[in-house]
C-alpha positions, 0 to 999 in steps of 0.5 A: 472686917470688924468695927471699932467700938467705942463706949461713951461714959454713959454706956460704961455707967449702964453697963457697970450696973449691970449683973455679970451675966447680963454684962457678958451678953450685952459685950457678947452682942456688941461684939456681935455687932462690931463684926456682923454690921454689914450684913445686918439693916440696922433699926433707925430711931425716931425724936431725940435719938434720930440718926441713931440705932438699936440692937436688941439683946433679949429685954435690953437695948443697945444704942449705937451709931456707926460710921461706915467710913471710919468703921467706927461703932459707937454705944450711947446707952445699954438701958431695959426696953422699958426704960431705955426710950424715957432717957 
């Protein structure tokens, strides 16, 4: 069953500044996520994003938590691998 996505304004802002072709991945992945969730285990963070997770796609990251009782996935931050932990 899939998950419900919900984007913060950040995540929209990362993502509008992406190139089409990297922006389609990412929602490609995302959707990805939304349907596969349960049989994946997700990679928890550590600091300021503890108690959320990564996906990645190829040299991006993808920030989310998730909410298994409301089926709820939400994206915090879509940021480069080299960038995304200096927020």
């Amino acid at each position: 069953m899939a998950y419900i996505v919900e984007v913060t304004p950040q995540a929209e802002e990362d993502i509008s500044r992406l190139d089409k072709t990297i922006a389609r991945n990412i929602a490609n992945k995302i959707a990805w996520l939304s349907q596969s969730i349960e049989l994946i285990i997700p990679a928890p963070l550590k600091g300021k994003f503890k108690g959320k997770y990564k996906l990645r796609a190829g040299d991006w990251r993808i920030i989310y938590s998730y909410e298994h009782a409301s089926q709820a996935i939400t994206i915090y931050a879509v940021r480069h691998r080299s960038e995304v932990y200096k927020v």
